[in-house]
C-alpha positions as CSV (number, residue, x, y, z in Angstrom):
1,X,-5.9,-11.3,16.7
2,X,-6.2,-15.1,15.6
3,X,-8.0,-13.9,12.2
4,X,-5.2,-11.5,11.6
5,X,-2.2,-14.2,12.4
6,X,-3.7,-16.7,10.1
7,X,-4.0,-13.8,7.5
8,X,-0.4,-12.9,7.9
9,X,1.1,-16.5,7.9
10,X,-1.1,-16.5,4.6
11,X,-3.3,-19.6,5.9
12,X,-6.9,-17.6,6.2
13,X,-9.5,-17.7,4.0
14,X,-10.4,-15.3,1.4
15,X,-13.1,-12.7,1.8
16,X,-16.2,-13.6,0.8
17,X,-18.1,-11.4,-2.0
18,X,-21.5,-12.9,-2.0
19,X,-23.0,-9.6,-0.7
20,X,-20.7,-7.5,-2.8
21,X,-24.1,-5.6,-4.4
22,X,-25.3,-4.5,-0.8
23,X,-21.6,-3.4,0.2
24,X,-21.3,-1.5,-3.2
25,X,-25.1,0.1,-2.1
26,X,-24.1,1.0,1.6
27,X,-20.7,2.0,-0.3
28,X,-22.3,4.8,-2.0
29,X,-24.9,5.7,0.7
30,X,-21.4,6.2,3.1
31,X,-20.0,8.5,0.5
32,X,-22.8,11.2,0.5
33,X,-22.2,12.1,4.3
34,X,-18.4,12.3,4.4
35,X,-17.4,15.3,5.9
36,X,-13.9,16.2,3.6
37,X,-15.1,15.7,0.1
38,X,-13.9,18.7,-1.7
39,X,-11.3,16.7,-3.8
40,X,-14.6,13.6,-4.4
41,X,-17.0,17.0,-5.1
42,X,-13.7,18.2,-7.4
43,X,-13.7,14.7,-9.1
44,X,-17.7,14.0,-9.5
45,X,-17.9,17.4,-11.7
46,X,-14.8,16.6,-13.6
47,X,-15.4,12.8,-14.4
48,X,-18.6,11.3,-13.1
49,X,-18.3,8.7,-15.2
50,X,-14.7,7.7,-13.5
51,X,-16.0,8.0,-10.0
52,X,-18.5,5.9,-9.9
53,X,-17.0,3.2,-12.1
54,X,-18.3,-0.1,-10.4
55,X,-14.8,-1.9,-11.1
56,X,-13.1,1.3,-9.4
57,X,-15.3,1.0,-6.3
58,X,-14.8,-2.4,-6.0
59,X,-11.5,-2.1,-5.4
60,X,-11.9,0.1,-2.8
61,X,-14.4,-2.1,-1.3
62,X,-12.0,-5.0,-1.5
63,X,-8.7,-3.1,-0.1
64,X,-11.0,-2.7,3.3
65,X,-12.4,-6.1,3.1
66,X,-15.9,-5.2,2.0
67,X,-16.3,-3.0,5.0
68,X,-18.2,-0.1,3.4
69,X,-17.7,2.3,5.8
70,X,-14.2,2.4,6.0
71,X,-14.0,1.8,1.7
72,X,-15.9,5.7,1.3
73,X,-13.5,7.2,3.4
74,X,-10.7,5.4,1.7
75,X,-11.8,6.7,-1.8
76,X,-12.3,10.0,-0.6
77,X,-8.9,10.3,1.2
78,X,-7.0,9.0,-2.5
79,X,-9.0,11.4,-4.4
80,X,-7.6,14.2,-2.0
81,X,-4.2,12.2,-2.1
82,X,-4.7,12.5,-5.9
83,X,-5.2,16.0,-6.3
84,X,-2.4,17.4,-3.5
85,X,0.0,14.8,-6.2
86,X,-1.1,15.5,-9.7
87,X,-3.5,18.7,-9.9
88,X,-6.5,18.6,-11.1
89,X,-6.0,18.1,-14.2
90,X,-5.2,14.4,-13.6
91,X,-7.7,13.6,-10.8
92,X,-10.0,11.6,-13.0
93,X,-7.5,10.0,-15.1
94,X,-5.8,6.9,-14.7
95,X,-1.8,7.9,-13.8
96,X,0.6,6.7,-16.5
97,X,4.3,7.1,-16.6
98,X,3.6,9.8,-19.4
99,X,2.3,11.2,-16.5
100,X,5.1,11.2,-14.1
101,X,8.1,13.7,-13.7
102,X,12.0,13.3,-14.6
103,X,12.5,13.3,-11.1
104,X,9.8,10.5,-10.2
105,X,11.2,8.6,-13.1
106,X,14.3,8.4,-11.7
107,X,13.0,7.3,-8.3
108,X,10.8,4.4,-10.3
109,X,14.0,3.2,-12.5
110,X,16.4,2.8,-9.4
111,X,14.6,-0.1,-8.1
112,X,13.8,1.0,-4.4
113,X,10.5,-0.8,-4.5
114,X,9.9,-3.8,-6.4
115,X,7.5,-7.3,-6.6
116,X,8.6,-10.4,-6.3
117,X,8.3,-12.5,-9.5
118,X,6.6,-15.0,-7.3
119,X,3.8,-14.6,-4.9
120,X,3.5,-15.7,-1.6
121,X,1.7,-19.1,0.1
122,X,-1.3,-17.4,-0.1
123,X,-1.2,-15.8,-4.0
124,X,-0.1,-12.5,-2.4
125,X,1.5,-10.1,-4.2
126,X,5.3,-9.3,-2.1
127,X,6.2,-5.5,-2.5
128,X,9.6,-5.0,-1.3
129,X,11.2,-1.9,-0.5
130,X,14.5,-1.1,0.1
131,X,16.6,1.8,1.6
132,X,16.1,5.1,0.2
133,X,18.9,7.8,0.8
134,X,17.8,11.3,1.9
135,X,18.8,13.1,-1.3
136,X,15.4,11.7,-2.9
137,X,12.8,14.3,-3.4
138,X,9.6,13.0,-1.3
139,X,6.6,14.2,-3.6
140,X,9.1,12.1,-6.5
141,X,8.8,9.1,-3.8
142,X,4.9,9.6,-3.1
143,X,4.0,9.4,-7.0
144,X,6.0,6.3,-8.0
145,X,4.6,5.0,-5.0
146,X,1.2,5.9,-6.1
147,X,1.7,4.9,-9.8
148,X,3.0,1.3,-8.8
149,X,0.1,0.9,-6.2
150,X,-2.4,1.7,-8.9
151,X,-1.1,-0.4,-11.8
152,X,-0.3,-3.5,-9.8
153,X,-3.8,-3.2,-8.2
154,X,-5.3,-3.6,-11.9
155,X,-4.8,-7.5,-11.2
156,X,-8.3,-8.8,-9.4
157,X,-6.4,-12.0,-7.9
158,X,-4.1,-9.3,-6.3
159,X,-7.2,-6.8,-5.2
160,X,-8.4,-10.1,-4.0
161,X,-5.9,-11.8,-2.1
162,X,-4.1,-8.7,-1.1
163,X,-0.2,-8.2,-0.6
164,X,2.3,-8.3,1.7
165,X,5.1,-5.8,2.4
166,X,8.6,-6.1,2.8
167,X,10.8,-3.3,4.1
168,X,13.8,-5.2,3.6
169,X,17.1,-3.6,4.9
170,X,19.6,-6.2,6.1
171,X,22.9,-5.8,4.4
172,X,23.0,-2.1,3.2
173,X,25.3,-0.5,5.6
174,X,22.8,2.0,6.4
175,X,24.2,5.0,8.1
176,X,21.5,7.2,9.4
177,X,17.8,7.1,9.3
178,X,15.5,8.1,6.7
179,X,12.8,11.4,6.9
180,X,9.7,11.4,5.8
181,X,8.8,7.9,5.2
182,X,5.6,8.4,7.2
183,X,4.2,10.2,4.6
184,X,4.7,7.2,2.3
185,X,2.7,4.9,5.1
186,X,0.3,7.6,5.2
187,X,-0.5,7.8,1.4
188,X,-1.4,4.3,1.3
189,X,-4.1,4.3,3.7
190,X,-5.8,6.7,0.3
191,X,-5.0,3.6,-1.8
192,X,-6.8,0.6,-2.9
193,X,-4.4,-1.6,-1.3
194,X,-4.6,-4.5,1.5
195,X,-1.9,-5.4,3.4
196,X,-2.0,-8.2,5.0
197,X,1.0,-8.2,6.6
198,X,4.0,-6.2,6.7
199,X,7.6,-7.4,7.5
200,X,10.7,-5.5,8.8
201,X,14.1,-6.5,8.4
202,X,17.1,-4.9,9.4
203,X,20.6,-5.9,11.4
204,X,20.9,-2.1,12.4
205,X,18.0,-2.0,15.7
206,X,19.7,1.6,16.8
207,X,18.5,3.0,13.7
208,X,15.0,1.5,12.3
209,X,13.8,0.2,16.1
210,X,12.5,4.1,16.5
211,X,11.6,4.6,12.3
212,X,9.8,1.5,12.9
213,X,7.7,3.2,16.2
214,X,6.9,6.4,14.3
215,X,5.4,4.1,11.7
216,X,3.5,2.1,13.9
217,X,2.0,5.5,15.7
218,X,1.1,6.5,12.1
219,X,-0.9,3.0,11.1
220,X,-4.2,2.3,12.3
221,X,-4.5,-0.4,15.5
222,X,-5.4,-3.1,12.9
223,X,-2.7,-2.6,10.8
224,X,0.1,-2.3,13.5
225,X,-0.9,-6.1,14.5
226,X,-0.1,-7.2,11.1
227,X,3.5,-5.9,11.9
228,X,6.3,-8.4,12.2
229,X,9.9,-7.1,12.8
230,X,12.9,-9.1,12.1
231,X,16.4,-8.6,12.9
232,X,19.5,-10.1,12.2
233,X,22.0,-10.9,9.7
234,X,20.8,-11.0,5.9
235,X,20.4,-15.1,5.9
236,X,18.7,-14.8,9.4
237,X,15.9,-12.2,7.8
238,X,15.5,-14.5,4.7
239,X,15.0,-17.8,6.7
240,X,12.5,-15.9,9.0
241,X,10.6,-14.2,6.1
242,X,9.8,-17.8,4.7
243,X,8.2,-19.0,7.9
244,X,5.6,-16.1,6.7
245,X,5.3,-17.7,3.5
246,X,7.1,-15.0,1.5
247,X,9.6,-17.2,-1.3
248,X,13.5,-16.9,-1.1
249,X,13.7,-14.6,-4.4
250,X,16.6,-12.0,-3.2
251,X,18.5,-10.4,-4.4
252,X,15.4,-9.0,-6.9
């Protein structure tokens, strides 16, 4: 719990990668004896060559903090993630915007998710998301999430240092809660991304205080540690979001 509230106040120190060899060993040694591997098996006869890029492994490796174990069952869950998204066809391809549907264009150009132009006290890359209305198709939601996830995380510092997210929601008269957003916090537990720490703000507790529950249930134990909820008017969530950190840049 200390480790983990350094990490998210952006004050710990960075993983170290002077075993990153043995990790990338015991990475591949892990990925032989996972028990739901049809989409990897699917992938390995399609594009070897792409599977076991080192670069591409790495980043798995580094998204669990070199723990190998929990890296192979990562990579096989986002080749599965892959597949149920894209086809086959694009399993062992990196995802474009050539790629990508009208519909998951349009969800990508409106802005709902977006970095911050700077990084946080720690070099972390900010993803903020704001509120989605209900009339957004979720598969279109799932693959711009997957697409920015995967281009972003071409940056090493970023692999590296990790991110931080920010569901930010103060100040948009929100009227009902969203469906399905589990399924977005479930997809990126298939993705080569760390969070370090995720931050909640809202001024409307009677509608997110139960999201946010369902999306703690959903998170591993390690994860829902990393969660800091704030509440309050948009000023109050700003002020409290740079005692993580995370630079005043709003409106983005």
């Amino acid at each position: 719990r200390e480790k983990i509230l350094l990490d998210i106040h952006g004050v710990a120190e960075e993983v170290s990668e002077s075993d990153l060899d043995v990790k990338l060993y015991e990475f591949n040694n892990y990925l032989q004896h996972i028990p739901s591997r049809d989409a990897l098996e699917m992938a390995l006869q399609l594009g070897p060559d792409y599977v076991n890029n080192r670069d591409f492994q790495i980043s798995f490796l580094r998204a669990d903090s070199l723990d190998s174990y929990k890296a192979a069952q990562r990579f096989a869950r986002h080749f599965q993630a892959k597949l149920d998204l894209f086809g086959p066809e694009l399993l062992v391809k990196d995802i474009t915007q050539d790629d990508l549907d009208a519909e998951s264009l349009d969800v990508l150009y409106e802005g709902m998710v977006q970095y911050l132009p700077l990084r946080d006290r720690a070099g972390r890359l900010v993803h903020v998301s704001f509120h989605h209305t209900d009339d957004i198709p979720l598969k279109a939601k799932l693959k711009r999430t997957f697409y920015m996830c995967m281009v972003s995380n071409e940056d090493e510092e970023t692999q590296r240092k990790g991110r931080v997210a920010v569901g930010y929601l103060a100040g948009q008269n929100v009227q009902e809660r969203p469906r399905n957003d589990w399924q977005v916090a479930k997809l990126m537990s298939a993705l080569p991304v760390r969070m370090t720490a995720v931050h909640l703000c809202h001024d409307a507790p009677s509608i997110w205080s139960p999201i946010f529950a369902v999306f703690k249930f959903v998170v591993t134990l390690v994860t829902r540690l990393r969660i800091r909820e704030h509440c309050g008017t948009t000023a109050d969530c700003l002020l409290s979001l740079q005692t993580f950190g995370i630079p005043n840049c709003f409106p983005i």
